[in-house]
C-alpha positions as CSV (number, residue, x, y, z in Angstrom):
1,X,24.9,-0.1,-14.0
2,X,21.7,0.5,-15.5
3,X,20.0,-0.1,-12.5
4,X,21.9,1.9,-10.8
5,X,20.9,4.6,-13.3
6,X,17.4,4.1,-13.1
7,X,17.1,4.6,-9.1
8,X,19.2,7.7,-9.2
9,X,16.9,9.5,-12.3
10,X,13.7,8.0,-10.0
11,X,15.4,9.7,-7.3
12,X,16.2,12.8,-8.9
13,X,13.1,13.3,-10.8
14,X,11.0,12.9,-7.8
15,X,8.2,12.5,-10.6
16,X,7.1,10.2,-12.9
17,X,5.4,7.1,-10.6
18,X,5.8,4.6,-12.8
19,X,9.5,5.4,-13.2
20,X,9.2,5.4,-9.7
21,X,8.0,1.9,-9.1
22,X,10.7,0.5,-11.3
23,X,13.3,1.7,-9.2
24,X,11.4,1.0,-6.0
25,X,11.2,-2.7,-7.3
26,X,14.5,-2.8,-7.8
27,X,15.5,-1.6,-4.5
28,X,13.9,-4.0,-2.7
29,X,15.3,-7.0,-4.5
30,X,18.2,-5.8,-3.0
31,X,16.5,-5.3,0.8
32,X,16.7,-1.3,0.7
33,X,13.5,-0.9,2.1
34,X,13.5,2.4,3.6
35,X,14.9,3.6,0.0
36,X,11.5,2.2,-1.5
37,X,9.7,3.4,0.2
38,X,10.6,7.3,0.3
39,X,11.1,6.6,-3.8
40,X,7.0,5.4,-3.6
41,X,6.2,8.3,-1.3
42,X,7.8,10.5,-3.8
43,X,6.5,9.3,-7.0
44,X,2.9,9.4,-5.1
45,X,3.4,13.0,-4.8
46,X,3.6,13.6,-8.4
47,X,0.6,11.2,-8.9
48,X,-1.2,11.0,-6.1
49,X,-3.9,8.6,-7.7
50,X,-0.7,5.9,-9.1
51,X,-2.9,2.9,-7.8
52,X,0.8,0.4,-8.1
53,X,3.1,3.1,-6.6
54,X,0.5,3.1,-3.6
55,X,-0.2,-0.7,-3.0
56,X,3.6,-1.3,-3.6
57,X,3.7,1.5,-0.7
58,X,0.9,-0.1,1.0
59,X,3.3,-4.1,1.1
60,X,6.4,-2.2,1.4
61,X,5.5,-0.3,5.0
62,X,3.7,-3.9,6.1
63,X,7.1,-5.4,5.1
64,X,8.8,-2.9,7.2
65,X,6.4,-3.3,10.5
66,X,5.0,0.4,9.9
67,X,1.1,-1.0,10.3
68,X,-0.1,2.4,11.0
69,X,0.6,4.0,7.8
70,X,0.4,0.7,5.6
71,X,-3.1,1.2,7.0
72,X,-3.8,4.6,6.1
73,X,-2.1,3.5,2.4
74,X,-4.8,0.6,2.4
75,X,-7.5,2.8,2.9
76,X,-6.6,5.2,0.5
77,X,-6.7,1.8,-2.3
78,X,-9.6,0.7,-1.2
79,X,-11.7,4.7,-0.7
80,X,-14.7,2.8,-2.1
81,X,-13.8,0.1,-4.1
82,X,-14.6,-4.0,-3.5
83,X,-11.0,-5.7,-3.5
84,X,-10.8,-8.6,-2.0
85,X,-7.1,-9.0,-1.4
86,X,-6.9,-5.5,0.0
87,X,-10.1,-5.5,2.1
88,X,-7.9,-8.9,3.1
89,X,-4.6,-7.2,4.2
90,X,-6.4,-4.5,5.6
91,X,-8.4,-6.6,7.9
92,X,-5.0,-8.7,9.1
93,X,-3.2,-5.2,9.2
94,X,-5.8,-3.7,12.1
95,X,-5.7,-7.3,13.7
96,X,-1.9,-6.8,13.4
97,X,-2.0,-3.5,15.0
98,X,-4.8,-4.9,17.9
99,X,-7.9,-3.3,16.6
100,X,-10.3,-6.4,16.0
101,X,-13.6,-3.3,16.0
102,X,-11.8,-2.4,13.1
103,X,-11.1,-5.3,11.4
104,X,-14.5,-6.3,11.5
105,X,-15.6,-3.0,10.4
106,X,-13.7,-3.0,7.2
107,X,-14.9,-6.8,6.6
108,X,-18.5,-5.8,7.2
109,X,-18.1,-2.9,4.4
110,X,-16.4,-5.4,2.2
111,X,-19.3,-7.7,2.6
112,X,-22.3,-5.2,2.3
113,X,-20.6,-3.7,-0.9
114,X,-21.0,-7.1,-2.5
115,X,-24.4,-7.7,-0.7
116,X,-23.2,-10.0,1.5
117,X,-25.5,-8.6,4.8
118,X,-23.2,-8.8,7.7
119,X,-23.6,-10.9,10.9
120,X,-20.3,-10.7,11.3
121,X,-20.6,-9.3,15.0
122,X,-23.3,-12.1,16.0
């Protein structure tokens, strides 16, 4: 009962992202992954900078096929930063979704931000 509680305040609220991502967890232990992930869009729009509300997003619409907008989720993580696992599932995503110039793209900018100086395309 309580955890039924907890995804119906998340749901209400609309607010509080990390409230959010509780409930969002516990929805998809139980496979109700179109629930998650409007619960994660919402708790994004009352913290749009929640960085585990928006990689939870990110898995959750990979999960559910939708490549497109798990990419533009991935990109938003990554807007300058050096993760590894994300620059990883970003690259697999655009290879998913057919665009190798991309993939390589977002591997080279991985790369160069850790000096690694491409050749990637060679």
């Amino acid at each position: 009962m309580q955890t039924a509680n907890n995804i119906t305040s998340a749901k209400q609220s609309g607010g509080d992202a990390r409230r959010c991502v509780r409930a969002a967890k516990m929805l998809l232990l139980q496979r109700r992954l179109p629930e998650a992930i409007d619960l994660l869009r919402k708790g994004l729009l009352a913290d749009p900078g929640h960085r585990e509300a928006r990689l939870l997003l990110a898995k959750s619409l990979v999960a559910d096929k939708r490549l497109i907008e798990a990419w533009a989720e991935l990109e938003k993580l990554l807007n300058g930063e050096a993760d590894l696992g994300l620059s990883v599932l970003l690259v697999k995503v655009c290879l998913a979704v057919g665009d190798p110039n991309a993939a390589l793209d977002f591997a080279e900018r991985f790369m160069n931000v850790h000096g690694w100086a491409g050749g990637l395309r060679e």
